[in-house]
C-alpha positions in Angstrom: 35.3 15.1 18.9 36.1 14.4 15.5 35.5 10.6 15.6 32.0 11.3 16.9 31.2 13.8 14.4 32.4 10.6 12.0 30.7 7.9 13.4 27.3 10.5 12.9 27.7 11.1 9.7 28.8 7.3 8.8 25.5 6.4 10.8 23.5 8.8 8.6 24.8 7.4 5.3 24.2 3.8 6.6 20.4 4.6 7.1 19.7 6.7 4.2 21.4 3.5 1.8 18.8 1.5 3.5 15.2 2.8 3.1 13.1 1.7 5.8 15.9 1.5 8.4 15.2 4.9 9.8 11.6 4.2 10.6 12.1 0.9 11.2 10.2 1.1 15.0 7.9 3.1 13.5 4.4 1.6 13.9 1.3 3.6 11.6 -2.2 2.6 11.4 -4.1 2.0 8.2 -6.6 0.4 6.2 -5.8 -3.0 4.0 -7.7 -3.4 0.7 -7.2 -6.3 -1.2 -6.5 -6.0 -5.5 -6.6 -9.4 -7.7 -2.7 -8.6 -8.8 -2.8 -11.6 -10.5 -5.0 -9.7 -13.6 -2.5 -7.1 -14.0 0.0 -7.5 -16.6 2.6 -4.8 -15.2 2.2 -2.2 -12.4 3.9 1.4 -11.6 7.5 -0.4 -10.1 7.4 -2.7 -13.6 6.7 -6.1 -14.2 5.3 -7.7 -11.0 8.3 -9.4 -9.5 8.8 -9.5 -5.9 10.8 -11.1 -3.3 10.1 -14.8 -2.2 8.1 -14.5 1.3 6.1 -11.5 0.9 2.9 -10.5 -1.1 2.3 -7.4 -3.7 0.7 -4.5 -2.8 0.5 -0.6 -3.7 0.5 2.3 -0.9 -1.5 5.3 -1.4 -0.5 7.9 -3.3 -1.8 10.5 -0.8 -0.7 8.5 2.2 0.4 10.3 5.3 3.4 7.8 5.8 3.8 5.3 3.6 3.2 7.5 0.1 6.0 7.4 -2.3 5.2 10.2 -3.2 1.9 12.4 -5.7 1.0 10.4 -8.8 0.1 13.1 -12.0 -3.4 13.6 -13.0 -6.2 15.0 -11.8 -9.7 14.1 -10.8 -11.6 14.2 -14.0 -15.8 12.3 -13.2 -16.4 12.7 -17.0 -14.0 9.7 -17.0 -16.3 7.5 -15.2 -19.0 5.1 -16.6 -21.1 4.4 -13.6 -18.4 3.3 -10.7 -15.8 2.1 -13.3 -13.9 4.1 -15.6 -14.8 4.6 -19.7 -13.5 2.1 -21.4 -9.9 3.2 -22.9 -8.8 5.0 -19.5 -5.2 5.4 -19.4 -4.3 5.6 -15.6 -1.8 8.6 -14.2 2.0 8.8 -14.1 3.3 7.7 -10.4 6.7 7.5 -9.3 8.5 5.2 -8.4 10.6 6.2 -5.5 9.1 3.4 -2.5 8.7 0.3 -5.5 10.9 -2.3 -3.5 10.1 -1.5 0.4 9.0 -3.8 2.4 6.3 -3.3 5.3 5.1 -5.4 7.8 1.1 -5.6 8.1 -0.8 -6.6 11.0 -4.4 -7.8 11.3 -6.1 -5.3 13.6 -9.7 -6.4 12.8 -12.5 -6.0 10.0 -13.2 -2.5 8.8 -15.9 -0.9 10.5 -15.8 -3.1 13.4 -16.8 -5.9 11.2 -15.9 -9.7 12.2 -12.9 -11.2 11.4 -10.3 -13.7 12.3 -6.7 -14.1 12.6 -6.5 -10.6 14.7 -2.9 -10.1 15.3 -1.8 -12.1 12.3 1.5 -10.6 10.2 2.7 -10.3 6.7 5.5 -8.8 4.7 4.5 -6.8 1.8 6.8 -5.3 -1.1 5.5 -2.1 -2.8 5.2 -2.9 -6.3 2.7 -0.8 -7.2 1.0 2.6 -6.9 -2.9 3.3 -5.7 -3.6 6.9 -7.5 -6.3 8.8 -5.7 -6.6 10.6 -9.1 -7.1 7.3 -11.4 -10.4 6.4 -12.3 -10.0 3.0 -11.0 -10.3 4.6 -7.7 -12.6 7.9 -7.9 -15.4 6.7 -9.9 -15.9 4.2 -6.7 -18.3 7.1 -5.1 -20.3 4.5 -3.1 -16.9 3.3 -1.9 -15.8 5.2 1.5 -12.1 7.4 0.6 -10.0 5.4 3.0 -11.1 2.0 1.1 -10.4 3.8 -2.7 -7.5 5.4 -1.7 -9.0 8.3 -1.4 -8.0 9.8 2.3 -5.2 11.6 3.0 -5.3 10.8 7.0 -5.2 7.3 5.9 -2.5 5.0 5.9 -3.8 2.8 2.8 -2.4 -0.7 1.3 -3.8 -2.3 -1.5 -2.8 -6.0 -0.7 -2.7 -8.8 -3.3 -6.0 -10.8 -2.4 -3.7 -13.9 -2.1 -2.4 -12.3 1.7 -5.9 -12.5 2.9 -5.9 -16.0 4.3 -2.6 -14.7 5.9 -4.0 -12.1 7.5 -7.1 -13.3 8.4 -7.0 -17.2 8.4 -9.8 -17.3 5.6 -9.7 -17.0 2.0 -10.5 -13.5 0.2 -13.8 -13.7 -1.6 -16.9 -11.1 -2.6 -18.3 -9.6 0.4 -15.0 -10.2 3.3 -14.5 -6.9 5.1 -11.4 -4.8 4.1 -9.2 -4.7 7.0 -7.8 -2.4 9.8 -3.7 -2.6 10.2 -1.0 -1.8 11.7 1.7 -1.4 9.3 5.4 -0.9 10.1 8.6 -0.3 7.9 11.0 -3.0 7.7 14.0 -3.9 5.9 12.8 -6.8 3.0 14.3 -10.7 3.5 
């Protein structure tokens, strides 16, 4: 009795040193937007570094499952200047406990039913970022639906570096390609 008590207990330490292993067949839907990473000096997780073979991206904050967790601020409108924020915004404090997991995202066609190719087409993302539903950058986009601003807490959200989208979809990201619907699921990173 003892060695199975042992073997439980070694079993729980083995998936809690790995984060992603206990929800690795764990599939969620969600909602892929796409962010130009490559005009950001640093993000939340630090200097944008990731691992060969997978592509940037931030979860949101409010996420129901793939959230690392509340960033601090709140939603302040005075902020805004039209659907940007004021010049001289400083964004909110997130943690940084889910910077380094790795997620696999599947195309599951254009937001809103809209066209799109590549349906069924997988990448591997690496959290290296946050997307605050309390920074500017995302509430001031009023004419922008919650799940695409990160916005929706029944949403599963991933801000994708824009680089991903010929990935995903077989066609370049550009002005005026639909954000996509996904299915994303945990894995552990390369």
């Amino acid at each position: 009795m003892l060695s199975l008590i042992t073997l439980f207990a070694f079993a729980g330490i083995a998936t809690a040193s790995q984060p992603g292993l206990a929800l690795r067949n764990a599939v969620f839907s969600g909602v892929a937007t796409f962010n130009n990473y490559g005009s950001q000096v640093t993000t939340v997780c630090g200097p944008k570094t990731g691992i060969p073979g997978t592509w940037g991206a931030a979860a949101a904050d409010i996420s129901p499952h793939v959230s690392g967790g509340l960033c601090y601020s709140s939603v302040d409108m005075d902020q805004c200047e039209s659907q940007t924020p004021k010049v001289g915004y400083v964004g909110p404090a997130c943690p940084k406990s889910n910077c380094g997991l790795c997620y696999q995202v599947t195309n599951e066609g254009g937001y809103g039913g809209l066209p799109t190719g590549g349906i069924g087409n997988s990448i591997i993302v690496q959290i290296i970022d946050s997307c605050p539903s309390v920074s500017a950058w995302n509430f001031c986009k009023t004419e922008v639906t919650l799940d695409q601003r990160c916005g929706s807490l029944e949403t599963n959200q991933m801000d994708i570096d824009e680089g991903a989208y010929v990935g995903l979809t077989g066609t370049n990201f550009s002005n005026g390609v639909p954000n996509l619907v996904v299915n994303i699921v945990p894995i552990l990173c390369p």
